[in-house]
C-alpha positions as CSV (number, residue, x, y, z in Angstrom):
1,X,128.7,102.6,68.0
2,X,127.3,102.3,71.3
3,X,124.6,104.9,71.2
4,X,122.3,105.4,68.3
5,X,120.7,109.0,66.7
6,X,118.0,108.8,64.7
7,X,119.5,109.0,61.7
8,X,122.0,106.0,62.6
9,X,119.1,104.2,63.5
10,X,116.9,104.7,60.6
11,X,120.1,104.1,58.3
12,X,121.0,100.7,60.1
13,X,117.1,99.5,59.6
14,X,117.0,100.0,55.8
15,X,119.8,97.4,55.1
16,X,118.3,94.9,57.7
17,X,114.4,95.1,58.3
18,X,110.7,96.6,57.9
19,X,110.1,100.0,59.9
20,X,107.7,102.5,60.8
21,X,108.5,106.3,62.3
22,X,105.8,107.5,64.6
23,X,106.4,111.0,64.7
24,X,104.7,112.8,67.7
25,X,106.0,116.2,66.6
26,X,108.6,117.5,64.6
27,X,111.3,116.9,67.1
28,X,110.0,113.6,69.0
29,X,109.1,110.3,67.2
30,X,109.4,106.7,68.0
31,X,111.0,103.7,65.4
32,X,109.2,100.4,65.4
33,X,111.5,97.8,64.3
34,X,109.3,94.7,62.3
35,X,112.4,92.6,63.0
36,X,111.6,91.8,66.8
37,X,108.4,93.4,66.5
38,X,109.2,96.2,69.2
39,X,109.8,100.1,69.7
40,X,113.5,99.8,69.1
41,X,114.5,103.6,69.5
42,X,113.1,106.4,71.2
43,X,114.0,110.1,70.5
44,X,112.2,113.1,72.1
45,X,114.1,115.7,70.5
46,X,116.0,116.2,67.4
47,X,119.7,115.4,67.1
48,X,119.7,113.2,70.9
49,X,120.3,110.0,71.8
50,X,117.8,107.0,71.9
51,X,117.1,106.3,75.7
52,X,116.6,103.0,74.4
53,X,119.3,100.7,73.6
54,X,120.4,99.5,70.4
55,X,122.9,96.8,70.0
56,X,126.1,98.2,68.4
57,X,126.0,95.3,65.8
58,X,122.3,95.9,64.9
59,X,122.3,94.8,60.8
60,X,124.9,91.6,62.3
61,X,122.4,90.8,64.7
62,X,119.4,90.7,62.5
63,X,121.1,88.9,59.8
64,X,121.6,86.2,61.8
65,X,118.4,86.0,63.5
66,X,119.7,87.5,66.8
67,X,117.2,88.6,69.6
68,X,119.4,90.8,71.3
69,X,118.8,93.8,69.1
70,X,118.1,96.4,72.1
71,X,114.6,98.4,72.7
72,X,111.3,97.4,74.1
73,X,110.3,94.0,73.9
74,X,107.8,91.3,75.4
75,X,108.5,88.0,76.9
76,X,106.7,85.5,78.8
77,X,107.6,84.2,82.2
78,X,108.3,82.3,84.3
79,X,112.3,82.3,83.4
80,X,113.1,78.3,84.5
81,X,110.3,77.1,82.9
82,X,111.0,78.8,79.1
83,X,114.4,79.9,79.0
84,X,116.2,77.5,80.8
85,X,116.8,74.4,79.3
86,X,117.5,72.1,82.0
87,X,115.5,74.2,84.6
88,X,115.9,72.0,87.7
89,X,119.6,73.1,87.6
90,X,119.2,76.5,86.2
91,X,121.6,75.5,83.4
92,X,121.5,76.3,79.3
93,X,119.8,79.3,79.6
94,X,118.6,80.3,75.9
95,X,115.7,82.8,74.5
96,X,113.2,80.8,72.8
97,X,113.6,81.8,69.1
98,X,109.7,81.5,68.2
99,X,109.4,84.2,71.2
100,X,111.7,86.3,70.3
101,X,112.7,87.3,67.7
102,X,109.8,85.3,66.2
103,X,107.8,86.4,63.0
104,X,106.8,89.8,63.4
105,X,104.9,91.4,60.7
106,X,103.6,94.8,61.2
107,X,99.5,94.4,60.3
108,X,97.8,97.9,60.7
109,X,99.6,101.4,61.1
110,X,98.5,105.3,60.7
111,X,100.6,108.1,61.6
112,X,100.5,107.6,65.4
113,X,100.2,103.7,65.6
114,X,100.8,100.1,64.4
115,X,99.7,96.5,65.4
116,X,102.4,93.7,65.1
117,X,101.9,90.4,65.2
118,X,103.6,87.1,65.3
119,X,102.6,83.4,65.7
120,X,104.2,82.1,68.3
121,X,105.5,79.1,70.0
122,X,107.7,77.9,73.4
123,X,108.4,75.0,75.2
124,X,107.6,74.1,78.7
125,X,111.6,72.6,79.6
126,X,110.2,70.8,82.3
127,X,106.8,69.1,80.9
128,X,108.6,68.9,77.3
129,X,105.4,70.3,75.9
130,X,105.3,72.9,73.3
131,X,102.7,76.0,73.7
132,X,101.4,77.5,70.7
133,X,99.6,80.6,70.1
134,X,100.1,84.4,68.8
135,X,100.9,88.3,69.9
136,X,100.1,90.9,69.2
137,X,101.3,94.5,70.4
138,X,99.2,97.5,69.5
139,X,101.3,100.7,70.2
140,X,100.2,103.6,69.8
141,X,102.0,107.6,70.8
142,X,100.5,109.1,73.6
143,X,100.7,112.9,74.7
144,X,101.9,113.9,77.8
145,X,100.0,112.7,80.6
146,X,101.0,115.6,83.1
147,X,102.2,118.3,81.5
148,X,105.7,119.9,80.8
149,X,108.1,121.9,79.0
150,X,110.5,119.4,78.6
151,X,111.5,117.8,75.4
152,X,109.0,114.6,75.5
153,X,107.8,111.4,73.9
154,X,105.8,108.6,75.2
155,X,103.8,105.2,74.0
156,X,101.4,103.6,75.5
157,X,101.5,99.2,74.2
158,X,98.5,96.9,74.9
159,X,100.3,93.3,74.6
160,X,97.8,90.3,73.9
161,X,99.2,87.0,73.7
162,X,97.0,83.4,73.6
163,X,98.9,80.4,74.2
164,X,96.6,76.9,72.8
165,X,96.5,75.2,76.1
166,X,94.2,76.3,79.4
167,X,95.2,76.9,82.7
168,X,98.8,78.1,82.7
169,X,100.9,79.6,85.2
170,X,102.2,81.8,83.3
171,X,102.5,85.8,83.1
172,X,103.5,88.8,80.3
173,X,106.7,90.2,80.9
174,X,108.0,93.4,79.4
175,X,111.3,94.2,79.2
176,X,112.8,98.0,78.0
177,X,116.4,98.1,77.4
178,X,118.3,101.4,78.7
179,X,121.5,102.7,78.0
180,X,124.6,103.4,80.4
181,X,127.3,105.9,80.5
182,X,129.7,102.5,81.8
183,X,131.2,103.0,85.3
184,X,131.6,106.3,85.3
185,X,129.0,107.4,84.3
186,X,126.1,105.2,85.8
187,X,122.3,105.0,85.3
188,X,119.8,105.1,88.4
189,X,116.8,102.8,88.6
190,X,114.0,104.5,90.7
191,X,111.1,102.7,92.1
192,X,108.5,103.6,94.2
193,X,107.5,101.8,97.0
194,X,105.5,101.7,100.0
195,X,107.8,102.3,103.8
196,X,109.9,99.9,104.2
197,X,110.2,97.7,100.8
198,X,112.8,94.6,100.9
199,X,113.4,94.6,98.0
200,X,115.0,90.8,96.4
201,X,117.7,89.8,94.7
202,X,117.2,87.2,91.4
203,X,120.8,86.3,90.6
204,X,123.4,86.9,93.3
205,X,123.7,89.0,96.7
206,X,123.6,92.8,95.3
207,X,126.2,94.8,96.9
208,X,125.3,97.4,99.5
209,X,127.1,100.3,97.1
210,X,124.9,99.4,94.0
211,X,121.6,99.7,95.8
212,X,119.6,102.5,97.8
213,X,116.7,101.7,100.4
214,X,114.9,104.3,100.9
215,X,111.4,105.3,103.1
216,X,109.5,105.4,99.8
217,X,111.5,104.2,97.3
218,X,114.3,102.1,96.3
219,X,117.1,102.6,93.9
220,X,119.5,101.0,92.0
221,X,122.7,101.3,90.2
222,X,123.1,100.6,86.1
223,X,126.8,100.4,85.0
224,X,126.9,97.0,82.8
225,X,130.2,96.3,84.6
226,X,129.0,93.4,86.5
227,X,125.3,91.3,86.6
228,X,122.6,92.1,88.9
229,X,119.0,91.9,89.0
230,X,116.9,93.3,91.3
231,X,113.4,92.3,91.8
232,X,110.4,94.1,94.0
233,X,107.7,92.3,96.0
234,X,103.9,93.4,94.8
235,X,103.4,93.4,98.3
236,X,106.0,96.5,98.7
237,X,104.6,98.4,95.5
238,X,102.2,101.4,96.0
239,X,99.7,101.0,93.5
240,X,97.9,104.4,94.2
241,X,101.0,105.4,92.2
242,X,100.5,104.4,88.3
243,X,104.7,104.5,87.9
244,X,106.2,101.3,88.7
245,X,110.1,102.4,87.9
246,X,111.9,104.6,86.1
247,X,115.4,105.4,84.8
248,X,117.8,108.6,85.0
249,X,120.9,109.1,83.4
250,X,123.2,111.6,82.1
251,X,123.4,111.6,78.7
252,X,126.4,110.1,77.1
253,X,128.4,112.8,75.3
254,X,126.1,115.6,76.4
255,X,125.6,118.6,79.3
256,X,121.8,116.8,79.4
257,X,119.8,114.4,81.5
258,X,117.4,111.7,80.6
259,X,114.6,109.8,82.1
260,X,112.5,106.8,81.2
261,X,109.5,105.9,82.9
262,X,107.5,102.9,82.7
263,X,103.3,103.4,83.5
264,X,101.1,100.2,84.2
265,X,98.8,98.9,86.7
266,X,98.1,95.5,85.0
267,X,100.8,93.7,87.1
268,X,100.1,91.5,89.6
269,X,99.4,92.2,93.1
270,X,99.7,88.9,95.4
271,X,102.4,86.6,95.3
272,X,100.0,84.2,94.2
273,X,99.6,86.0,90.6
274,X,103.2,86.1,89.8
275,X,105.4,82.7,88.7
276,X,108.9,83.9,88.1
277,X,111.2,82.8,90.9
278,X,114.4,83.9,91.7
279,X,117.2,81.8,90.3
280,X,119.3,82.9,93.8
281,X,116.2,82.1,96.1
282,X,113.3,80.1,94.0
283,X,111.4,78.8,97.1
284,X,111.3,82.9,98.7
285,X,109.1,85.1,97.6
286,X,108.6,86.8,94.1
287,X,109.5,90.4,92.3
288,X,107.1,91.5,89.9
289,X,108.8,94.8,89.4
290,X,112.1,93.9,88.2
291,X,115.9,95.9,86.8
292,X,118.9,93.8,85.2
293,X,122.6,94.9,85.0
294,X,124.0,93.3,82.4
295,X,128.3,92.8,82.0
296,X,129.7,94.2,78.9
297,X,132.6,91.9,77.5
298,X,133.9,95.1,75.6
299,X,133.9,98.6,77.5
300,X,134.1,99.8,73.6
301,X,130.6,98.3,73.2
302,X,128.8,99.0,76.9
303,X,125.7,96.8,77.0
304,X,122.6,97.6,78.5
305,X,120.2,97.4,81.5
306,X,116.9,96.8,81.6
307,X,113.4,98.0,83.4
308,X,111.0,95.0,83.5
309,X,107.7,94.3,84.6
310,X,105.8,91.4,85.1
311,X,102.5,91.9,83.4
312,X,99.1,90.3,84.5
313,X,98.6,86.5,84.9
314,X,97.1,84.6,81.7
315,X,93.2,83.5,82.1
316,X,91.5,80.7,80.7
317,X,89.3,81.7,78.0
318,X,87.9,79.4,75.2
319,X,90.1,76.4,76.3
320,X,92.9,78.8,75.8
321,X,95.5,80.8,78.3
322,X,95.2,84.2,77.5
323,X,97.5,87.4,79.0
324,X,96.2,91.1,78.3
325,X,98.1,94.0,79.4
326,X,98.4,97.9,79.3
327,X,101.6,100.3,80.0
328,X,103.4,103.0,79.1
329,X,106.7,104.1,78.5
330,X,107.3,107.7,78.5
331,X,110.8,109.0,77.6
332,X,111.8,112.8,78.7
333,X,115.3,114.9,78.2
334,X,116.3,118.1,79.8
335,X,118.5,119.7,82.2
336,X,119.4,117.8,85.6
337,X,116.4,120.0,87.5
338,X,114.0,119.8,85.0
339,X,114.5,115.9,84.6
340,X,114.6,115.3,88.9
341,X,111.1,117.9,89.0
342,X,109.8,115.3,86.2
343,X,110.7,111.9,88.9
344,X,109.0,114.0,91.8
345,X,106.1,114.3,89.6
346,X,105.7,111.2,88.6
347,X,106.8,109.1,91.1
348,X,106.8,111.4,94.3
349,X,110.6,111.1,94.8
350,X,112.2,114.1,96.0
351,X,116.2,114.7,96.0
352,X,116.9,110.9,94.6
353,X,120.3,109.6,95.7
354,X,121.6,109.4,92.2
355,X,124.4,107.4,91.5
């Protein structure tokens, strides 16, 4: 199954984990997954496809206390420092388990919202030391912030997470993963940017065919056929613009179009707020607006991409590090004109070279 309904979604999470349904009408809702503690799928109409991804082998996954179980999820950066366990070399790279998945219980909820909240620990892999702390994500559904008449759902999530020592270098980090079509059928990642943006790459060299660089934008190509991450300078971003990137595919299986969209303006905004160097370059500058192409083993089972952001450096409060960030994520399906008016709305794109 490489694309999930509602219904297959809902039906997966009853043999596996805890889960809420935040319905914002009778067509659009949102699932919170406990397991993970994330927005896992995200519908805004009846009978479509989640613009989220959800691993094929969800109930596997969470059985064996697997992180890679798909939808929206937060991490803290930098990547050598936590994820790599001999970061010097760049080598073992491995998701800290008391990050992610962690212990994720959902605390409050109502109709239209839920806190979840995990203690939480991770190991500094160069200073051996091991950070504890706690998150907590408050989500909440949100209505349209400029109006349409396109099928619509959207979230805003406030993530707070402490860490028990002071003075870290350390920032949130989102992460949203998005479905693809495969190769022929690709996704587009639009960002907005001011003239002339160079945009960096995090892993290896991306190819001149999988990346557009445009006077006020850049773009860039999701097909989970080979890795790539792409990573935008916050000296490049144009924060009068509250959208920091979006996503635009055609639906798998379907005559329709769909876009995600990712609001925030608690990211950072000098190169000196931002620790996550690039694994290609680490002594060149930093992305804080970041997209990942991922490599599907199986074409049966396409994998994802991913629209990141790096959220707002941690402050020392209390003896503590503390990180505190606000964003959106705002999911729309409709026709191809309807969902390119939607992008020149939000982001002031007009006639995107989609791939």
């Amino acid at each position: 199954m490489n694309y999930f309904t509602k219904e297959n979604l809902l039906s997966s999470l009853e043999k596996s984990t805890n889960f809420l349904e935040l319905k914002y009408n009778e067509e659009s809702s949102v699932i919170i997954s406990e397991y993970g503690g994330r927005p896992l799928g995200i519908f805004p109409k009846e009978g479509c496809y989640s613009l989220l991804w959800i691993s094929p082998n969800l109930n596997d996954k969470i059985t064996k206390r697997n992180r890679e179980i798909g939808g929206d999820r937060y991490w803290i950066s930098p990547e050598r420092t936590f994820f790599f366990r001999k970061p010097k070399r760049w080598r073992k790279w491995s998701c800290p388990e008391g990050l992610d998945p962690a212990e994720y219980k959902i605390k409050e909820h109502t109709s239209n919202c839920c806190i979840l909240h995990t203690p939480l620990w991770i190991e500094n892999h160069f200073s051996k030391e091991v950070y504890k702390g706690e998150i907590i994500r408050s989500i909440k559904l949100i209505n349209e912030p400029i109006a349409t008449d396109i099928s619509y759902c959207g979230i805003e999530i406030i993530e707070d997470c402490t860490l028990n020592k002071p003075n870290l270098k350390v920032n949130g980090w989102n992460l949203a993963n998005v479905i693809s079509g495969g190769p022929n059928n690709p996704g587009t990642v639009l960002i907005p940017t001011k003239k002339n943006p160079r945009p960096l790459s995090y892993i290896k060299d991306i190819p001149i065919n999988r990346l557009n660089i445009i006077n006020n934008h850049v773009e860039f190509k999701i097909d989970v056929n080979k890795v790539y991450k792409l990573a935008i300078r916050p000296e490049d971003i144009d924060f009068s613009n509250n959208a920091k990137i979006g996503y635009f595919l055609k639906i798998p299986n379907s005559d329709e179009y769909g876009f995600l969209l990712k609001i925030s303006n608690d990211i950072p905004t000098t190169q000196n707020e931002c620790f996550d160097v690039a694994k290609n370059v680490p002594n060149s500058e930093i992305g804080v607006i970041q997209s990942y192409n991922s490599k599907s083993k199986k074409k049966s089972n396409l994998m994802y991409g991913e629209i990141e952001l790096q959220l707002n450096m941690f402050k020392t409060k209390k003896n503590q590090s503390h990180g505190i960030a606000k964003h959106q994520l705002l999911a729309y399906i409709g026709k191809k004109k309807e969902i390119i008016n939607v992008i020149e709305i939000y982001m002031g794109i007009k006639n995107p070279e989609i791939f």
